[in-house]
Every structure is written in structure tokens, then in C-alpha cells.
DOPATI-272409 format. One line per 2 residues: their letters; for each residue x, y, z of C-alpha. Coordinates in nm, 2 decimals. Example, Ala and Ser with C-alpha at 12.3 -4.5 7.8 and 13.67 -1.06 7.14 Angstrom:
as) 1.23 -0.45 0.78 | 1.37 -0.11 0.71
END
This chain:
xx) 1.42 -0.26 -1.11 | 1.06 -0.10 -1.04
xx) 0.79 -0.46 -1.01 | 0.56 -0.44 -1.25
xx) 0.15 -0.35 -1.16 | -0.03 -0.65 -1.25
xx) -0.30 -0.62 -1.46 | -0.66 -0.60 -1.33
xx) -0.82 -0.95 -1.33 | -1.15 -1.09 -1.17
xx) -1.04 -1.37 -0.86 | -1.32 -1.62 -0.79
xx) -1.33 -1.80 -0.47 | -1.59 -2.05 -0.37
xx) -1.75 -1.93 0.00 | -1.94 -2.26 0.00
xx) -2.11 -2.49 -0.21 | -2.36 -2.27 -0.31
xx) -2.17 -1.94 -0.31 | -1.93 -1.76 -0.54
xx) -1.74 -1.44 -0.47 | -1.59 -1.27 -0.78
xx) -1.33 -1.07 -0.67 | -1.24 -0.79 -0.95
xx) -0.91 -0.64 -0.85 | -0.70 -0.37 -0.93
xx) -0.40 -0.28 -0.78 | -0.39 0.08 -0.88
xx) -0.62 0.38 -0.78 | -0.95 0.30 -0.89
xx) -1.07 0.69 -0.87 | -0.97 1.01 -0.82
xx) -1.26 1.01 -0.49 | -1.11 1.06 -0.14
xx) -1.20 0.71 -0.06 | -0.93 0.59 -0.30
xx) -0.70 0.81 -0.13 | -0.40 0.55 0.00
xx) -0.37 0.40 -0.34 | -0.39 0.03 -0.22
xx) -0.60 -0.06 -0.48 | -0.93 -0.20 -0.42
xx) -1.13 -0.49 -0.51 | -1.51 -0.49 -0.61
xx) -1.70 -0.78 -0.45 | -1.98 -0.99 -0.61
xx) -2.14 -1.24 -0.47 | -2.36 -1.55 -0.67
xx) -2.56 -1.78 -0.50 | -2.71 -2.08 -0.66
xx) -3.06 -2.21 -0.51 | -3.29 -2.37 -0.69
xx) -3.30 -2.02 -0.84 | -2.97 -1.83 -0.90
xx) -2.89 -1.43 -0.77 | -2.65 -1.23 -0.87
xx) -2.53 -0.94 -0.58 | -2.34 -0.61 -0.62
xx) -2.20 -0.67 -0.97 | -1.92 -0.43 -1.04
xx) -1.89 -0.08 -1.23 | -1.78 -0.01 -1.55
xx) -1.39 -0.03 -1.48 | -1.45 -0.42 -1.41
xx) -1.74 -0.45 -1.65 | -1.56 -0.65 -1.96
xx) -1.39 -0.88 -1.74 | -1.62 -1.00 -1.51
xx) -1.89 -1.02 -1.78 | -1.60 -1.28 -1.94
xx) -1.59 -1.46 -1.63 | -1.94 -1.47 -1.50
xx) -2.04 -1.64 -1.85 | -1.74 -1.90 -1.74
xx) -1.85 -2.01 -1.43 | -2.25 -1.96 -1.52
xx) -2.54 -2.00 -1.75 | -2.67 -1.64 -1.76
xx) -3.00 -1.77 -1.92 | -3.04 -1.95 -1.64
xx) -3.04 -1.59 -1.39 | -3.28 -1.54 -1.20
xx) -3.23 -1.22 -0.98 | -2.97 -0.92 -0.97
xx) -2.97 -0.78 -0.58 | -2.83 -0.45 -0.58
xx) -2.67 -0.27 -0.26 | -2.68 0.02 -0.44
xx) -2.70 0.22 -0.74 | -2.53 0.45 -0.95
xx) -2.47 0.54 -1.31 | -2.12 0.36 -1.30
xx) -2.28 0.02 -1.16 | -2.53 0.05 -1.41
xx) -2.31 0.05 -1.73 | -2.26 -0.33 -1.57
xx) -2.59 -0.38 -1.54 | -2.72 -0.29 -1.87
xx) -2.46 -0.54 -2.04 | -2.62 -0.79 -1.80
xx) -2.97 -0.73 -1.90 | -2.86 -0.80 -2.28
xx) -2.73 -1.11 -2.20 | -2.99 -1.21 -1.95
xx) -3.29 -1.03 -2.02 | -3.52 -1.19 -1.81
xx) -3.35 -1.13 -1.45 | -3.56 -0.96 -1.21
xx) -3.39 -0.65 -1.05 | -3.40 -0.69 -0.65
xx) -3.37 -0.34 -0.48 | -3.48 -0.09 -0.23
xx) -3.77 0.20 -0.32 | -3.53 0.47 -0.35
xx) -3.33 0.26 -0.54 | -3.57 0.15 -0.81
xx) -3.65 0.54 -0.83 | -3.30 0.60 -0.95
xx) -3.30 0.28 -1.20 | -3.56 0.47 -1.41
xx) -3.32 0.79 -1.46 | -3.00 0.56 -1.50
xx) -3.19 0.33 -1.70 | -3.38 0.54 -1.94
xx) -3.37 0.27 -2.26 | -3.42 -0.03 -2.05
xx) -3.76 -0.14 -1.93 | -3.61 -0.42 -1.67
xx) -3.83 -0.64 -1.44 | -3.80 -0.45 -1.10
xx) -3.92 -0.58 -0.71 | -3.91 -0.36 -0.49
xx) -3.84 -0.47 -0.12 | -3.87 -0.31 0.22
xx) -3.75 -0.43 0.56 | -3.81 -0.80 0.61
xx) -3.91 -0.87 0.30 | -3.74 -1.21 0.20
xx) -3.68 -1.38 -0.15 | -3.67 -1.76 -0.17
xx) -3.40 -1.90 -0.39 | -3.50 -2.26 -0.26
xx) -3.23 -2.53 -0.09 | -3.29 -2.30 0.22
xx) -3.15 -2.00 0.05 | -3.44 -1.74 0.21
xx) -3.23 -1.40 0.15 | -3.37 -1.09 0.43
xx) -3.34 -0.74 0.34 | -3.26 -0.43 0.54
xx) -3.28 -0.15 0.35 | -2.98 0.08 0.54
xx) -2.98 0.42 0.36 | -2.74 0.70 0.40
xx) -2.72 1.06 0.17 | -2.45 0.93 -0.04
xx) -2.65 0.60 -0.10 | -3.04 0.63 -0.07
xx) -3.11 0.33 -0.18 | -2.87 0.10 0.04
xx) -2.97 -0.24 0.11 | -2.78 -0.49 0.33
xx) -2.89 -0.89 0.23 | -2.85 -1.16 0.46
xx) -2.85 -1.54 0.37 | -2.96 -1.75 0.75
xx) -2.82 -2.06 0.55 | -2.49 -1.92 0.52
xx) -2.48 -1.71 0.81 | -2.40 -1.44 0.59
xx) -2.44 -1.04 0.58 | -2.37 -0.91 0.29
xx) -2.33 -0.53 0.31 | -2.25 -0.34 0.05
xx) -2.06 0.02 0.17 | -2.05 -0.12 0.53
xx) -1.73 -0.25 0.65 | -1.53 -0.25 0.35
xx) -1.14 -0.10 0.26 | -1.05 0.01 -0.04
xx) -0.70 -0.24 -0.05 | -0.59 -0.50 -0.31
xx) -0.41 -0.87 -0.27 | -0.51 -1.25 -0.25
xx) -0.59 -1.26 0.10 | -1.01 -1.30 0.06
xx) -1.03 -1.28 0.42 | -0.91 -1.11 0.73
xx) -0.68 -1.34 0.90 | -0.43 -1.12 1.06
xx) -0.69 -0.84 1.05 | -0.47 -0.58 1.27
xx) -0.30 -0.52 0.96 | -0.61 -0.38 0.74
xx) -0.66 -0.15 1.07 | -0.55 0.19 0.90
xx) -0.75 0.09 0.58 | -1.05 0.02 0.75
xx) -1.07 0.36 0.93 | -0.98 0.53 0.69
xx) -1.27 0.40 0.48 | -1.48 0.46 0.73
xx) -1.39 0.83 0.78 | -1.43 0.88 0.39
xx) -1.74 0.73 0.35 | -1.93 0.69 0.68
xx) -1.83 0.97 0.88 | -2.04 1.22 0.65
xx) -2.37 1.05 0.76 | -2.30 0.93 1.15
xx) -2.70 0.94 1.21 | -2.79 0.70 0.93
xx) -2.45 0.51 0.97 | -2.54 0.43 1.32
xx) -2.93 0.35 1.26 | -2.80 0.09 0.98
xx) -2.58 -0.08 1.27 | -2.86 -0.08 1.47
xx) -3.03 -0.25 1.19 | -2.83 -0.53 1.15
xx) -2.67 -0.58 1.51 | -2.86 -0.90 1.63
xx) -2.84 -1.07 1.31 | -2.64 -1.36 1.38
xx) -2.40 -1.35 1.13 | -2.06 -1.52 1.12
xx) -1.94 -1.37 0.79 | -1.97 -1.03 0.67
xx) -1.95 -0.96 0.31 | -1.88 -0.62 0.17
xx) -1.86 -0.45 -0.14 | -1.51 -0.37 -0.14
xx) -1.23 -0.55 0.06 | -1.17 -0.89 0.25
xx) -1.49 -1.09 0.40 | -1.49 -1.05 0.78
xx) -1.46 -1.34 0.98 | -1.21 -1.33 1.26
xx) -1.27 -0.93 1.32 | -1.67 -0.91 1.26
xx) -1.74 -0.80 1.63 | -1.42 -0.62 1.62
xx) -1.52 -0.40 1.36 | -1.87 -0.31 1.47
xx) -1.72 -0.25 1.81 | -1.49 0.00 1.59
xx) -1.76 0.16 1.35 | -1.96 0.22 1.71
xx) -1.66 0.38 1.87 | -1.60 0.60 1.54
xx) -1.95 0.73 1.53 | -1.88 0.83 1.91
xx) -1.62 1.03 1.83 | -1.77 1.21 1.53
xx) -2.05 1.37 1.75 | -1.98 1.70 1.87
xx) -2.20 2.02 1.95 | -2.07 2.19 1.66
xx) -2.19 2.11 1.37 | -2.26 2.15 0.97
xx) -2.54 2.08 0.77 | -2.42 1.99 0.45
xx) -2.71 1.94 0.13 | -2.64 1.83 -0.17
xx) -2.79 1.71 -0.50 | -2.63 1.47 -0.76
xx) -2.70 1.46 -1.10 | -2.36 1.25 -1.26
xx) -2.22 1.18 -0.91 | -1.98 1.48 -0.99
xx) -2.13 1.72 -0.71 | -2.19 1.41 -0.49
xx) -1.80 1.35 -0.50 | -1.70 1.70 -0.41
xx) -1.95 1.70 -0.09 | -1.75 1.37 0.03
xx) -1.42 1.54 -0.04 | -1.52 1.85 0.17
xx) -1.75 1.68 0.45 | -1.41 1.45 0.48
xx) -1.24 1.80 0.57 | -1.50 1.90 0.80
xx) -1.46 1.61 1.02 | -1.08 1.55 1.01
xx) -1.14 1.93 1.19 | -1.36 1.79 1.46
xx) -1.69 1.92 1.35 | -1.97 1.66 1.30
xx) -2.10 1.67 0.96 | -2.53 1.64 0.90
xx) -2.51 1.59 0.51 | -2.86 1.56 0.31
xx) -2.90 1.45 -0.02 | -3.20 1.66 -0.15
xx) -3.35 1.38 -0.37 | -3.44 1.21 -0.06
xx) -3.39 1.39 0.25 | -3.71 1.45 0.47
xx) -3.77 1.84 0.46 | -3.82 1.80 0.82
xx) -3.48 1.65 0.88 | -3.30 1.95 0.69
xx) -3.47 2.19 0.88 | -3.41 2.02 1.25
xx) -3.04 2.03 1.10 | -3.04 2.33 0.95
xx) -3.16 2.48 1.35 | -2.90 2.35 1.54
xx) -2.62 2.34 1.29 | -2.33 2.61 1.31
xx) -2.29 2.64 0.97 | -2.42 2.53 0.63
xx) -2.30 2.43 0.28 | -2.47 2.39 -0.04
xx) -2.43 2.17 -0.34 | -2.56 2.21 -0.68
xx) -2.51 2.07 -0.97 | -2.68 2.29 -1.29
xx) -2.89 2.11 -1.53 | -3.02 2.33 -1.80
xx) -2.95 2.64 -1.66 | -3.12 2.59 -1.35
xx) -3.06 2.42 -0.97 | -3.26 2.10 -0.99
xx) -3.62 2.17 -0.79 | -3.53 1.95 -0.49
xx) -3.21 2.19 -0.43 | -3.47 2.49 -0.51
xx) -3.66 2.36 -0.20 | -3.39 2.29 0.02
xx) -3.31 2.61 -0.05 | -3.63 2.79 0.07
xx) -3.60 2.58 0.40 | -3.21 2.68 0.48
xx) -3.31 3.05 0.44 | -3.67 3.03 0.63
xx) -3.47 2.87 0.94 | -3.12 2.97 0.95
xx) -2.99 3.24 1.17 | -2.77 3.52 1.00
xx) -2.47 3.43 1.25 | -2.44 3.09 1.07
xx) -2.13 3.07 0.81 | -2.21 2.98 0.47
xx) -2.06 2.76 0.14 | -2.15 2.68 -0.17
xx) -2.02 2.45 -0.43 | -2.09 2.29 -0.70
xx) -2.03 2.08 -1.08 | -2.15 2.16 -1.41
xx) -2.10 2.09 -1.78 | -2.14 2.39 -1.97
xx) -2.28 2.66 -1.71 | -2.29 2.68 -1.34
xx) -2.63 2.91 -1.28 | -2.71 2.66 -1.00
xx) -2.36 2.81 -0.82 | -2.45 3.13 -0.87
xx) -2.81 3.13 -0.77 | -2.75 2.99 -0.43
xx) -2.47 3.22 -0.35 | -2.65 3.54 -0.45
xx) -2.92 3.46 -0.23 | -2.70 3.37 0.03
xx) -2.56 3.72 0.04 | -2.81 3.88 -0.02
xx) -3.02 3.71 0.30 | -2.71 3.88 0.46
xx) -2.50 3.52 0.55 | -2.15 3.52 0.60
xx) -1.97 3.35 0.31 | -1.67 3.12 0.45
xx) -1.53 3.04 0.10 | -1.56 3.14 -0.24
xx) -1.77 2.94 -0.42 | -1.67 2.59 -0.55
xx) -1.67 2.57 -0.89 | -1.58 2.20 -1.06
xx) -1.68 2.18 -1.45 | -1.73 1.77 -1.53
xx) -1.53 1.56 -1.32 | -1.33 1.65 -1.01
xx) -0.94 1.56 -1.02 | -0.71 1.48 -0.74
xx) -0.60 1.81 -0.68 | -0.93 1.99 -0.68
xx) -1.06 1.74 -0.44 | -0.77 1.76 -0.20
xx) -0.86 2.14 -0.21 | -1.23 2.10 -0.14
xx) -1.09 1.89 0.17 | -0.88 2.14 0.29
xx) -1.19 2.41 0.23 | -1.39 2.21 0.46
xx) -1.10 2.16 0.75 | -1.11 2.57 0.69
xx) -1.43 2.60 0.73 | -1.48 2.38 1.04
xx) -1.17 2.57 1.19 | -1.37 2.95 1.10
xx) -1.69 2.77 1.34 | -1.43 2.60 1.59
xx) -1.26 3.01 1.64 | -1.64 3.17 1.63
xx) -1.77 2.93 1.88 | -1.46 3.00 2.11
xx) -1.56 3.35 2.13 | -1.88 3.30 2.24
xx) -1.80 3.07 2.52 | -1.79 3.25 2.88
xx) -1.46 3.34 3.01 | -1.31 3.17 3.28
xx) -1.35 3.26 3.64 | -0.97 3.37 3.81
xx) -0.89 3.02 3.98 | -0.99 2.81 3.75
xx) -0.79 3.06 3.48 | -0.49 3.05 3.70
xx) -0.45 2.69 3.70 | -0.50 2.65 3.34
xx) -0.18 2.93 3.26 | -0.03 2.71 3.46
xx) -0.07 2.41 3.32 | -0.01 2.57 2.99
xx) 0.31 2.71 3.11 | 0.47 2.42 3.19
xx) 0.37 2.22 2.89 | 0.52 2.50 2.69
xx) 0.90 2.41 2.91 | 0.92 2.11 2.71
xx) 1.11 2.17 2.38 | 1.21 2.01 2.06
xx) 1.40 2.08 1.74 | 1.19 2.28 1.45
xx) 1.15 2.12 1.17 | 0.95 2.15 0.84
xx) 0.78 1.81 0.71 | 0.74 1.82 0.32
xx) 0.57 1.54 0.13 | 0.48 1.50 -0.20
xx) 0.26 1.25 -0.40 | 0.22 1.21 -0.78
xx) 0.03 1.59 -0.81 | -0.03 1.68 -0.43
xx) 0.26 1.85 -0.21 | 0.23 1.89 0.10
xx) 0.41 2.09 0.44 | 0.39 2.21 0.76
xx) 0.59 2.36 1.05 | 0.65 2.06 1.33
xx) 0.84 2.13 1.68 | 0.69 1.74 1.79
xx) 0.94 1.58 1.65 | 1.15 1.27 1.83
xx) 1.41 0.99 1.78 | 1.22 0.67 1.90
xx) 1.42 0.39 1.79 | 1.80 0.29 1.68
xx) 1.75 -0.01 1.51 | 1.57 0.08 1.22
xx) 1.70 0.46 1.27 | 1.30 0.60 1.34
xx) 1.14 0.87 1.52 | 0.80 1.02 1.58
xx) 0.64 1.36 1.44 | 0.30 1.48 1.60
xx) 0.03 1.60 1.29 | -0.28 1.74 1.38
xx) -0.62 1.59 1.28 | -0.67 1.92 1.10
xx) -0.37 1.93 0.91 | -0.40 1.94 0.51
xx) -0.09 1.71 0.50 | -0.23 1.45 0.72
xx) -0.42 1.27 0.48 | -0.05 1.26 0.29
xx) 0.09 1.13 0.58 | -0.04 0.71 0.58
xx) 0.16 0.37 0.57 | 0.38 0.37 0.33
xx) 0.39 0.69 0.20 | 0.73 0.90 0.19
xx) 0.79 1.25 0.35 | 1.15 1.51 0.40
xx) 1.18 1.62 0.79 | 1.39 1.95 0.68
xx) 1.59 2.00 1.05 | 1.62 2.37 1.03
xx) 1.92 2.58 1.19 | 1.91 2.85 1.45
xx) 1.99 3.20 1.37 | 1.83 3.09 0.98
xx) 1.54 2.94 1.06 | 1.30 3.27 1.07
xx) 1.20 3.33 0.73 | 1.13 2.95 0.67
xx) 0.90 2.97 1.02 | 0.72 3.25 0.94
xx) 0.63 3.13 0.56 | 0.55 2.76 0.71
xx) 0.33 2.90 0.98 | 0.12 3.16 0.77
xx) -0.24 3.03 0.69 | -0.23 2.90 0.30
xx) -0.54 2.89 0.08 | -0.70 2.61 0.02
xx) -0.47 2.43 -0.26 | -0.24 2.73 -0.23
xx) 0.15 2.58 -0.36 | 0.33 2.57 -0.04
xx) 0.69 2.60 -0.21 | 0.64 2.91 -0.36
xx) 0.94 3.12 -0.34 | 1.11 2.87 -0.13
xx) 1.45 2.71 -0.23 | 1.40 2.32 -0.30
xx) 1.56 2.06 -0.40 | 1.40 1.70 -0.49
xx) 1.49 1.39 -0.27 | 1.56 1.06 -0.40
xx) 1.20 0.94 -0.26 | 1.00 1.25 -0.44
xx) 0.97 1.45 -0.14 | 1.12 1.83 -0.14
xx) 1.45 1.93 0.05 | 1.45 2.25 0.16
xx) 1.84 2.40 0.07 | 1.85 2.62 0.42
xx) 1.78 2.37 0.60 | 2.05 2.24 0.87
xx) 2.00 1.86 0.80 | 1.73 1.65 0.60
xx) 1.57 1.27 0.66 | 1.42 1.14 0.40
xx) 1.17 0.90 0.56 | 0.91 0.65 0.50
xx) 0.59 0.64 0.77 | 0.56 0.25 0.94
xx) 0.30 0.32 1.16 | 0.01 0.55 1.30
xx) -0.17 0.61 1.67 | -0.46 0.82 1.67
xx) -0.42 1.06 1.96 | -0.65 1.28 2.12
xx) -0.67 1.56 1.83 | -0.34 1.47 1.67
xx) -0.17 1.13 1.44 | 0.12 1.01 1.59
xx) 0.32 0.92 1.31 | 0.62 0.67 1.38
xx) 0.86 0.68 1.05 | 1.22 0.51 0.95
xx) 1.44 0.62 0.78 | 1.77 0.54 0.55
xx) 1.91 0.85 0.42 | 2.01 1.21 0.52
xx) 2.24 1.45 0.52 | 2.36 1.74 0.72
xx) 2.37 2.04 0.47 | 2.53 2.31 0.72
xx) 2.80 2.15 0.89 | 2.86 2.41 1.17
xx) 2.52 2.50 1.21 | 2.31 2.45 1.55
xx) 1.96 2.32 1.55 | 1.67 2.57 1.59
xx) 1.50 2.50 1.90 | 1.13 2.61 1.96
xx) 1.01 2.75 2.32 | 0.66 2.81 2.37
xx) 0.51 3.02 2.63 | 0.21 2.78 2.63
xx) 0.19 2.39 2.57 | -0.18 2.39 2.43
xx) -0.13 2.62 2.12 | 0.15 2.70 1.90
END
């Protein structure tokens, strides 16, 4: 009998004396945004402190707004609140807020400049007491309660702003260090276990923005903080050094020669979504991503980026039949300084119209720029599957720069050649089955071609598959999630082969003309297949450019009882 979801509820926990965390929880997907992707769940973090003055931090969007609204009013008198901090803003935060400023209209709105800009757009009815505070500014709440601000922007979030209380010893901040995963733990005891949900928060979120990611660490580095706080997730206590040791590492690995400059502007937070699903895509390639909101990016920033970048993509979303002037602007500066041997993209959301799409594209061509995908077109909001496609477009499009790079680079002198084909030649001796990996989740499939594939354990019956970085099925491919390894069977394995290894379209169905049948755990058999697994994956080890992904499993079935195993041998071991 399937366990029941439990319902969203708002879990308060007293951090000390003087401060509250309201927890709101859900233990479904929140959103449909790439950062939501393992379906954990998430929980939204606010924060109350109680001074002689009382402040309110981060309170949640509208998905938690009814509930915690109940709950706040429980545990406080909101005639008596003083101050609302906000770590960011955005048009979902603010349906929260503008509840709160019925019930407590004489709060005082604590944010950063960029921040405060927004609030007059996403708070057009409101006329809200606003102060406005830059780097170490500090805001008294009495009973030693002097909260420090470091404003910590990145594209996605101009107006970021990490708090710190020296009485508690705590950091709150916001998008830094959080995991989008759901239970009653409130902190990270045991905190190998929130490893693969930590980093793959990171890689949604802060990857995109290394540059601002890594000046915000330096930021808040020597503050001596035992307790971080963030928005979403456990607090971190036994893992804070840990995990800044982690986000430093990550940022390492993120910088690379080649890069693209990705600018975007926002209107709804439609067209900021798709730029986070396809900068995800970039990076999982191994191309570092430069991405530029337009609302606040420095002109001179976009152009330095725009110089030394390999390629360029464009976001727009199209309010009254026009690009909004900031994108207008960025444009002028991409064509004034981009060479014609960069690649391309646009994208982009509208209501009614997409003029904005068009505009940058026809200029594009007609400056003479290589287009590396057709243009992105999302009317309102983005579902699941067009953001998993707008992922995959970006992996494409960091592969097209990763191939046109490789051409340019010198060629090898004759020894140092001669011991590479060697090397490569004897990787390529070692062999192992073919197999096709098929996966499927709720309205993503998944599938790929695999010849790294091998038993690992008896006891449970596991094994490991290879998947590289750059794979459209990796991101299928985390804890807990189910996949099919379809063994297939020499002397009828070509046709499956050569479909599996052709390049698909972004969001292109996989299955087509294939024979399937469904497993019991979702996934797709395929019916010519020699044997089938149907497996669940247990663990993950990041390796060089692939995942190694370690999986058990309790059911299969050998389909062609005198068949033989296909066996793959390569002439080299550092392609397929």
C-alpha cells in the first residue's frame, strides 16, 4: 500500500531564546525549476528574532503563504513587528509580503539597493516603509541583537543580502548553502547524507554565476559564525567549514577557458527560469557559464564577457511588443564586441507575442552569427519538459564550442602523437557488455548507449554504469530514482546501437519506433533485448568527466534464452 504524502505544514523550532525558525515544508516538488529537480521536497526557512525590537527574515512565497501567516500570528503579536529582512526578492515572495503588510502595516522593509528597486515594480499598490542598507550597515534590535549586512548579489538575485547576528553567532544566508530536501531533521547531523543534495543545489543555482558566487564567499569567510542559516534546507552546524571548503572546490572546477556569456532579462521570472535550466546544461558540458541579468549588470562587465567568451545566448522576455530597453542595450554591446566566429542563442518567454525573440535573432543573423539552436520560445510558464529540453539545448550548445575549439587547437607533434594512440589503444582492449540504460520519470524519458557497465557487489545484487557529465539522462540518474539496463544480444544488437548512438534533438522522444515494454518500476524494457535489470541507483562518485553510478537491483529477466551478450571493442579508450 503506497504511504501517503503528508500535507504541507509550517515546523517551528526554537534556535535559542531569542530566535524562531519556521520551517514551511512540503514534501512534494515545490516547482517545475531545475533546482527542484530530485523531488525531495524542500522547506522554506524563516527566521524571527525578538530584541527589544522584533524582525522578521526571508518569509516564504506564496505556496506557504496561508499557513505560515496562521502560524506566525500564533507564536507573535504582528502589531508588535518591527522589521521584515529580506534575502531576496521576487514576485512569489512578495504575494507573502503584501499579506504581511496588511496585518502589520507599520514594519519597516530591511533590504539591499537593488532590492528596494524591484519592491517598487512588485509592489506597485503598496507604499511600504523601506531602508536601504549597504555593506556594514548594522540594525539594532537591542538585548545585543546588532544584525550586519553583506549585500552578496548574483544575476539570478540582484538584490541578495546575507545577515548575521554576533549574539548568536549566526549567518543567515539566504540562496547560499541550502538543499532543496524535506524531513524533521532541522540540522545537519549526519551531514554526508545531504552530500548529493547539496551539490546538486549548488550546480542549479550557483554554478551559473561562479564570479559573484565566489566574491559572496569571500564576503562572508572570516565572519565567525558557528551556525549557518539558509533559505531552504537544514541549518549548518557540524558541516559549515565543510561546505564552504565544498562551494570553493565547486567554483574551481566550474572555471574553464571556454566559455558563454549568457544575458538575460526577467520580467515574471518566466525567462529568468529558462536561463537557469539552460546555463545548468552548459555547465554539466564543462563550459563555464558568465550569465548577466541586464537590469543590473555593469555594461562593462558584459562587454569584458562578451570579449573572451566562445559563445553567447540571449534572453528576452517581450513586454508590449518590444524587448525591454536594458535587453535593447545589451544588445548593442554583444554585436559592437563580438567576433563573427562566436556561436549564437536566443530564447525567450512571453504572454501573448514574442517580438522580443524575434528581434534579437534577426539581428543576430543578419550581423552574420552562427545560430546554435533555433530559437527558444516558452509562452507563460515553463513545464518540466520544456525545461529539461532547454537543459539539454545548453549541454548542445557547450558540446558545438567544446568540437569548434578542438579544431582550432594545434596538432600534435609525431612522439608526443605516438604515445597518445598508444595509450588510447590500450584503453580501447578493455571490454564490457553493451547495454542501453532507459529511465523514465513522471513526463521525462530518458536513454543512452552504455558499454561501462559492471557487477560490483553480490549481496544486494549491484553493479556500476559510467554516465557522462554531459549526458541528457544524467540529471535522471540521482538517489533513488529507478532506471532499465536493457543487456542487448550479439548478432541483434545493431539496429538498437545505431538508433541509441545517433545525436537526438533537444527533447527529441528517444523510443520512437523502438519496441517497449513498461517495467514494474516505470522504466521501459526494450523487447530485443537479451536480458533486462530493473534497478534502483544507491549511490553516486563524481569522476573526472563522468557520474559513477552504483545501483541494486531485485528483478530481471533474460528475454532470449540462447542468446550471447553483445560485446563492445573499441579501437580507442578516450572516445566511443
Amino acid at each position: 500500500m503506497a504511504v501517503a504524502t503528508p500535507p504541507r505544514d509550517i515546523q517551528p523550532y526554537l534556535v535559542s531564546d531569542d530566535v524562531l525558525l519556521l520551517r514551511s515544508r512540503t514534501w512534494d516538488r515545490l516547482k517545475f525549476e531545475i533546482e527542484y529537480g530530485l523531488q525531495k521536497g524542500t522547506t522554506a526557512n524563516s527566521y524571527l528574532i525578538t530584541g527589544e525590537k522584533t524582525a522578521l527574515l526571508d518569509p516564504p512565497g506564496e505556496s506557504f503563504s496561508e499557513l505560515f501567516l496562521t502560524e506566525i500570528q500564533n507564536r507573535t503579536d504582528l502589531s508588535q513587528l518591527d522589521y521584515i529582512v529580506l534575502g531576496h526578492t521576487n514576485p512569489n515572495r512578495c504575494f507573502t509580503l503584501k499579506a504581511l503588510l496588511k496585518l502589520a502595516p507599520q514594519v519597516t522593509l530591511v533590504c539591499s539597493n537593488p532590492a528596494a528597486i524591484a519592491l517598487k515594480d512588485l509592489l506597485k499598490d503598496e507604499t511600504p516603509k523601506v531602508q536601504i542598507v549597504k555593506s556594514g550597515d548594522t540594525l539594532d534590535l537591542g538585548k545585543g541583537h546588532g544584525l550586519e549586512f553583506i549585500p552578496t548579489p548574483t544575476p539570478r538575485f540582484p538584490g541578495h543580502l546575507c545577515t548575521y547576528d554576533p549574539q548568536e553567532e549566526i549567518l543567515f544566508t539566504d540562496k547560499f548553502f541550502g538543499a532543496h530536501v524535506c524531513g524533521n531533521q532541522v540540522f545537519d547531523e549526519g551531514w554526508q547524507f545531504y552530500d548529493e543534495d547539496r551539490r546538486y543545489y549548488f550546480d542549479c543555482v550557483m554554478a551559473s554565476s561562479i564570479r559573484q558566487t565566489l566574491a559572496g564567499l569571500n564576503k562572508i569567510e572570516d565572519i565567525p559564525a558557528k551556525i549557518y542559516a539558509p533559505g531552504h534546507g537544514p541549518l549548518i552546524r557540524y558541516s559549515r567549514q565543510e561546505l564552504f571548503n565544498n562551494y570553493r572546490h565547486w567554483i574551481e572546477k566550474q572555471k574553464n577557458e571556454l566559455s558563454v556569456a549568457l544575458i538575460y532579462a526577467s520580467a515574471y521570472g518566466n525567462t529568468a527560469t529558462v536561463a537557469q535550466a539552460i546555463a545548468h546544461g552548459i555547465s554539466k558540458a564543462g563550459v563555464m557559464v558568465e550569465t548577466f541579468n541586464a537590469e543590473h549588470a555593469d555594461p562593462e562587465e558584459i562587454k569584458g564577457a562578451i570579449s573572451r567568451c566562445s559563445g553567447f545566448i540571449m534572453g528576452s522576455p517581450t513586454l508590449g511588443g518590444h524587448a525591454p530597453t536594458q535587453i535593447q542595450t545589451a544588445l548593442g554591446i554583444v554585436l559592437n564586441n563580438a567576433d563573427k566566429n562566436k556561436l549564437a542563442g536566443v530564447f525567450g518567454s512571453f504572454g501573448w507575442s514574442g517580438e522580443a525573440i524575434d528581434l534579437l535573432e534577426g539581428k543576430f543573423k543578419d550581423a552574420g552569427y552562427q545560430m546554435g539552436f533555433e530559437p527558444i520560445r516558452v509562452k507563460f510558464k515553463p513545464t518540466e519538459v520544456t525545461l529539461k529540453t532547454c537543459e539539454e539545448t545548453g549541454t548542445d550548445f557547450a558540446q558545438a564550442i567544446k568540437k569548434a575549439a578542438k579544431r582550432r587547437q594545434p596538432k600534435q607533434n609525431v612522439a608526443s602523437t605516438s604515445q597518445s594512440d598508444n595509450l588510447e589503444q590500450a584503453l580501447g582492449r578493455i571490454v564490457g557488455s553493451l547495454c542501453i540504460v532507459t529511465t523514465q520519470q513522471d513526463n521525462l524519458s530518458g536513454a543512452m548507449l552504455a558499454s561501462w557497465v559492471s557487477q560490483a557487489t553480490f549481496t544486494p545484487p549491484g553493479f556500476t554504469v559510467a554516465v557522462a557529465k554531459e549526458r541528457a539522462i544524467e540529471s535522471l540518474l540521482h538517489k533513488g530514482t529507478n532506471f532499465v539496463i536493457n543487456v542487448l544480444q550479439e548478432g541483434n544488437h545493431l539496429g538498437l546501437m545505431k538508433h541509441f548512438l545517433k545525436p537526438f534533438a533537444p527533447g527529441e522522444d528517444r523510443f520512437a519506433g523502438v519496441a517497449t515494454e513498461t517495467a514494474d518500476n516505470g522504466c521501459q524494457i526494450l523487447t530485443e533485448a537479451l536480458a533486462y535489470l530493473e534497478c534502483t541507483v544507491a549511490n553516486r562518485l563524481e569522476c573526472g568527466d563522468h557520474w559513477v553510478i552504483y545501483a541494486t537491483t531485485d528483478k530481471g529477466k533474460v528475454l532470449q534464452n540462447n542468446g550471447m551478450t553483445a560485446i563492445h571493442h573499441r579501437k580507442s579508450g578516450t572516445h566511443y
